[in-house]
C-alpha positions in Angstrom: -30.0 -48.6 -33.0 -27.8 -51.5 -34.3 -29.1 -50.7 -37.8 -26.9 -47.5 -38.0 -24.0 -48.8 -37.8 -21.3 -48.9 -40.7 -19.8 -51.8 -41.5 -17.4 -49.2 -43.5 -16.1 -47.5 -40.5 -15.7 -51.4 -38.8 -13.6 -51.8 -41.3 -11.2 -48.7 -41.1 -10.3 -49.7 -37.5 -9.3 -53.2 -38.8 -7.3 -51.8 -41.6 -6.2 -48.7 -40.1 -4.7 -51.3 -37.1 -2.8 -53.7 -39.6 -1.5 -50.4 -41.1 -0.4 -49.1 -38.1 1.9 -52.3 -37.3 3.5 -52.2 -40.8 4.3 -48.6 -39.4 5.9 -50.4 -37.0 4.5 -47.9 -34.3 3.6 -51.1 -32.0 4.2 -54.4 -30.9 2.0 -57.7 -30.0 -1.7 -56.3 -29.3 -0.7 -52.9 -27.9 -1.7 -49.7 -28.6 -5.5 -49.1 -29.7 -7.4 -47.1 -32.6 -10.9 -45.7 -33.0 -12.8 -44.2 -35.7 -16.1 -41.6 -35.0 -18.9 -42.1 -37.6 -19.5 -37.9 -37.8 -23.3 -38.2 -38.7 -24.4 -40.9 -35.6 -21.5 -40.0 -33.4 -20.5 -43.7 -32.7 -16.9 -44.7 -31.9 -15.6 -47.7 -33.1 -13.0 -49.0 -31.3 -10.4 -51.6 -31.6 -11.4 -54.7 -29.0 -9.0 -55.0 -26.4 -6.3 -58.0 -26.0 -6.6 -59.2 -30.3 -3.5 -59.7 -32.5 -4.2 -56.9 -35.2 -3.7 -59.2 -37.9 -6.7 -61.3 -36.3 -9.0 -58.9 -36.0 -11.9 -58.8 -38.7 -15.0 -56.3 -39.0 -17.2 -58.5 -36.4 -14.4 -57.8 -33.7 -14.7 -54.3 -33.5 -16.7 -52.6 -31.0 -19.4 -49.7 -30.9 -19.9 -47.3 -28.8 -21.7 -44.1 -27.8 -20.4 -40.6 -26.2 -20.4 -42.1 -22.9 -18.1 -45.4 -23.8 -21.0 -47.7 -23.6 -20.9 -50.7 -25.5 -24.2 -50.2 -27.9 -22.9 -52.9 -30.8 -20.1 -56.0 -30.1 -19.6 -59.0 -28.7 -16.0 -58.3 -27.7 -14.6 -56.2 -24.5 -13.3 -52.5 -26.3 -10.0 -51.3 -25.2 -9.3 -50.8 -22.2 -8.1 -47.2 -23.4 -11.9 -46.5 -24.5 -12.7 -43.3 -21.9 -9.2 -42.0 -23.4 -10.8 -42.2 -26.8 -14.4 -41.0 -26.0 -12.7 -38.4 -24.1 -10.6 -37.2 -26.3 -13.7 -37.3 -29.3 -15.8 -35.4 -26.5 -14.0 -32.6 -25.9 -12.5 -31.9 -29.8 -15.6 -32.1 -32.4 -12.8 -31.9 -35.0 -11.2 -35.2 -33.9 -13.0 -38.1 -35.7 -10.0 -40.6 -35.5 -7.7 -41.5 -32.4 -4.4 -43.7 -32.7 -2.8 -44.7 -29.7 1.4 -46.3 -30.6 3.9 -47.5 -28.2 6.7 -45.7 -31.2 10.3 -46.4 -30.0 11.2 -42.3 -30.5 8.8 -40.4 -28.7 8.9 -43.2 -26.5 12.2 -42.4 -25.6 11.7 -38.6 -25.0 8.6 -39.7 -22.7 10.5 -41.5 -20.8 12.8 -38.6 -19.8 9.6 -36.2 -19.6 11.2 -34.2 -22.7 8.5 -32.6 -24.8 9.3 -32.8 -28.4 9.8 -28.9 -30.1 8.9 -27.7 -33.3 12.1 -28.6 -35.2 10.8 -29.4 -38.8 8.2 -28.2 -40.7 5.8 -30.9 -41.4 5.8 -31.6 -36.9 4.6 -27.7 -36.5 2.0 -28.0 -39.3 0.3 -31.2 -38.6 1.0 -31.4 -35.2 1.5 -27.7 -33.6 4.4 -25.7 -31.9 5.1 -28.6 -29.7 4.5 -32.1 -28.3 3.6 -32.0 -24.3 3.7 -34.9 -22.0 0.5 -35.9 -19.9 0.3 -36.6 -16.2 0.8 -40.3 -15.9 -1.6 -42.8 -14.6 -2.1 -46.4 -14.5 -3.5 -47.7 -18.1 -7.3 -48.0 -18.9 -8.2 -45.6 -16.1 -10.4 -42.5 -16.5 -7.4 -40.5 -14.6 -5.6 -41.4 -17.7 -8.6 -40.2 -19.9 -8.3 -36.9 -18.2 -4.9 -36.6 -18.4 -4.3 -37.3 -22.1 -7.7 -34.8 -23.0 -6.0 -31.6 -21.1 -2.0 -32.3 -22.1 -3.4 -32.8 -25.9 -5.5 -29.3 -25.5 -5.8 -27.8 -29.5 -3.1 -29.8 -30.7 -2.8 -33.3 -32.6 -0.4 -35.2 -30.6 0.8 -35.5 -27.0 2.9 -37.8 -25.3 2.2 -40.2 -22.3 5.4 -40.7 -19.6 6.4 -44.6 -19.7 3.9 -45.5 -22.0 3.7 -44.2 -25.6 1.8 -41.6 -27.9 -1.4 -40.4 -29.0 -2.4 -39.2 -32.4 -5.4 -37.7 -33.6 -7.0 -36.3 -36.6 -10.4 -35.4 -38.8 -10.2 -38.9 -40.3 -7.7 -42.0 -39.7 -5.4 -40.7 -43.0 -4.8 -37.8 -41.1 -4.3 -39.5 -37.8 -1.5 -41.8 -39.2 0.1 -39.1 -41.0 0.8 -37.4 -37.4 2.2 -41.0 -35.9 4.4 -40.9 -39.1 5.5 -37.1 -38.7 5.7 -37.5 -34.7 8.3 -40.2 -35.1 10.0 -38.9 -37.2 10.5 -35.6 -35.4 11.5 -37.1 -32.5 14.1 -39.1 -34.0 15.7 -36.1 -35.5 15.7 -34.3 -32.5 17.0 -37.3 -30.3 19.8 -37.5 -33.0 20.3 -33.5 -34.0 20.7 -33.2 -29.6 23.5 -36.0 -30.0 25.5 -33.9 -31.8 24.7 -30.6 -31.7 22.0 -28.1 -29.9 18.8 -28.5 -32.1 17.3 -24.5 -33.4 12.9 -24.2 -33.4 11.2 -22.7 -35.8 10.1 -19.3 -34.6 6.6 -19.1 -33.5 6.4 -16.2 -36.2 6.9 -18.8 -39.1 4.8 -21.6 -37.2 2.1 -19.2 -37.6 2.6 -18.8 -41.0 2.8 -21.9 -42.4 -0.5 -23.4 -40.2 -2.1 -21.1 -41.9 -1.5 -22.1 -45.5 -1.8 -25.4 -44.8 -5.4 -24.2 -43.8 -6.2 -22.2 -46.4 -4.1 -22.9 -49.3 -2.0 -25.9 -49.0 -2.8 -29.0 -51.7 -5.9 -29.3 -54.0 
């Protein structure tokens, strides 16, 4: 079985990780990261308690559909049902990031889900960001949680805790941490100052749709 596994997707969660702290979208060894191979369906995971600067390609952890350890010597992240849950129920979801961000963190600590205020949020992420149910980390309550508030869309929020991107590949998945962000520190700073105005769900509609069909090369 062991003889599947990619060193090249090992090697996306170790770069994809020291990318995601240059974003500056977590601290110390939190937050996690997973990568799904499409054609064997395992999930490579970031292991649980490393500095991301530390890590290296024997680190990482494989597993299967059911978040069993088939390749690794390390213990995954303790977030690993979230991320096999998450891969479970969305076939189009190869990459998972999960960020403690300082902006969204701040609307999920007030329960205040994040609107469709710019156009690169509602096309990359959808009409809006919801919050989950919390629940104690690393638990499959959590799992749950995060897999039903996230539904069809590419981002959702977890109360006192942080945020949770996905996307088709890890690219993708880090361009929604970047857009997230960046939303919510518009809207936290457009609300200081004024009342913030949507997009209509009219245009949302629209402009999902040429990103689909027409947008880029």
């Amino acid at each position: 079985m062991s003889l599947r596994v990619s060193k090249a997707f090992k090697r996306l969660v170790v770069e994809g990780g020291r990318e995601m702290m240059k974003m500056g979208f977590t601290v110390g060894t939190w937050g996690n990261i997973s990568v799904r191979d499409p054609e064997t369906g395992y999930i490579y995971i970031k292991p649980s308690g490393i500095d991301y600067n530390r890590i290296t390609e024997d680190d990482v952890v494989v597993l299967d559909s059911r978040a069993e350890v088939i390749e690794g010597t390390r213990k995954p992240s303790i977030e690993k049902y979230m991320h096999v849950g998450i891969m479970n129920a969305r076939k189009d979801v190869n990459a998972v990031i999960h960020t403690h961000p300082v902006y969204s963190s701040v609307l999920g600590v007030n329960r205040m889900e994040l609107p469709g205020i710019s156009e690169d949020f509602v096309q990359i992420v959808g009409e809006k960001m919801t919050l989950s149910d919390y629940a104690l980390p690393g638990t499959r309550e959590l799992a749950d949680n995060v897999v039903k508030a996230l539904g069809p869309r590419n981002a959702v929020m977890i109360p006192n805790h942080g945020t949770v991107a996905v996307g088709p590949d890890l690219g993708t998945a880090l361009k929604v941490c970047q857009v997230v962000e960046k939303t919510a520190q518009i809207y936290i700073l457009a609300r200081s100052i004024g009342t913030p105005h949507c997009i209509s769900s009219e245009d949302i509609r629209a402009m999902q749709e040429f990103v689909r069909t027409s947008y880029g090369q």
